[in-house]
N, C-alpha and C positions, 0 to 999 in steps of 0.2 A: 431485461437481460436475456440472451440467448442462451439456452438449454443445450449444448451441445458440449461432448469434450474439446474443452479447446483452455485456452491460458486464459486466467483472468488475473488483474495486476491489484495486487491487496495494498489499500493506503495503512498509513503508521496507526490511523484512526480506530478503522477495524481492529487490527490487531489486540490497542489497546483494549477497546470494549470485549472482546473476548477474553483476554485473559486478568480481566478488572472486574472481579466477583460484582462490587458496588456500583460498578459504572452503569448509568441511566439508560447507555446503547447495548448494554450488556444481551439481555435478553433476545434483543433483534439481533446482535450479533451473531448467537447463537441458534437461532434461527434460519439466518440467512446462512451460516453454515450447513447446518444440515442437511437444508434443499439442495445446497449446490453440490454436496460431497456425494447424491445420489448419481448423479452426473459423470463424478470423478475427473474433475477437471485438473488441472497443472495451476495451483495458485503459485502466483509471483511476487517478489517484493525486490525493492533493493536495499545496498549497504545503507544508506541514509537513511531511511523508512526504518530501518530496526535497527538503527541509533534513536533515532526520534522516538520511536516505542518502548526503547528499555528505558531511557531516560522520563518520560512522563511516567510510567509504571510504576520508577522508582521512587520519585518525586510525588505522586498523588496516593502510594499504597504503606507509602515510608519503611517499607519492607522488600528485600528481594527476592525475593519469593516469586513474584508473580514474573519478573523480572528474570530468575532463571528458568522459569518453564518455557516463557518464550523461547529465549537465550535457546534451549539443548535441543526444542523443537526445529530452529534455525540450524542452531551449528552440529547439532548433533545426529541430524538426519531423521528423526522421529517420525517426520511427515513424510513419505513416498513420494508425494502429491504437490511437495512444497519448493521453488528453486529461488536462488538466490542470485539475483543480480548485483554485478560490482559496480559503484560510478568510477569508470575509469577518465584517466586523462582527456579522450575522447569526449566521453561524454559530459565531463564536468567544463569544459570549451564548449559545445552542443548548449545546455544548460544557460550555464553565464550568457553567453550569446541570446540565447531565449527571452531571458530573466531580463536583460537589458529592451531587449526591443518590443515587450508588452506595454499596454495600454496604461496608464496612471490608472485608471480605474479598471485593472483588470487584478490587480493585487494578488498573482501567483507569488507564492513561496520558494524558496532557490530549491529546497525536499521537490517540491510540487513539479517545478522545472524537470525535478531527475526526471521522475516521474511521467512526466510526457516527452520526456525524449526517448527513452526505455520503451516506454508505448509503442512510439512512432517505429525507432530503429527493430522491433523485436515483432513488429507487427501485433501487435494487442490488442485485441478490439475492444475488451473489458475491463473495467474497474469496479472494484468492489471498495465502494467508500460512500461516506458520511459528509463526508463535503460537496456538499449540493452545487456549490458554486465552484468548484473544480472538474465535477463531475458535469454539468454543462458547458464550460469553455471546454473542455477535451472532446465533448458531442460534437461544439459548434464550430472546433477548432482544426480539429485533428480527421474530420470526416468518416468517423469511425465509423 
């Protein structure tokens, strides 16, 4: 991953693992944090990506807690560092359209879909995620 300030698109993944004391990715999370906030880059996410992360949050910590930290992080501006894309009409046509003409065996998620359209339209060269396999179709896809 390049070293430079520029936008890097955060999956619901990361997220989780950062704000999931017990989560197994917890620690690299926070790790990978670190390094990159020397940088001071512009992390990204969209509205479905934290849907998807307050919802597992909630679901795996059975507490909201970890849930609203995100949550105020996101809505409340906490982060300088942090923007927030909407999937708008656009893009959720973009999306669907995508989601439809992949591979059977490329098993993108409609999230996932946002996700590389957001890339594509916003020009994004980076992802910061745990999905190994999302994270090479978007290499091998998107010509990042």
């Amino acid at each position: 991953m390049a070293k430079d300030k520029s936008n890097i698109f955060v999956d619901s993944n990361v997220l989780v693992a950062l704000y999931r004391l017990d989560d197994a990715l917890h620690q690299k999370a926070v790790e990978l944090s670190v390094e990159l906030d020397k940088y001071k880059p512009t992390y990204v996410t969209n509205n479905y990506c934290i849907n998807e992360a307050l919802t597992i949050l909630l679901l795996r910590t059975k507490s909201l807690e970890a849930s609203i930290k995100l949550g105020q992080m996101v809505y409340e501006g906490l982060n300088p560092w942090f923007r927030l894309l909407q999937v708008d009409k656009d893009a959720q046509r973009q999306a669907w359209d995508f989601f439809q003409q992949q591979k059977p065996t490329d098993q993108i998620s409609f999230t996932d879909c946002t996700i590389i359209v957001h890339m594509k339209n916003q020009n994004i060269k980076q992802i910061l995620t745990f999905d190994t396999h999302l994270e090479k179709f978007i290499s091998s896809n998107l010509k990042l």
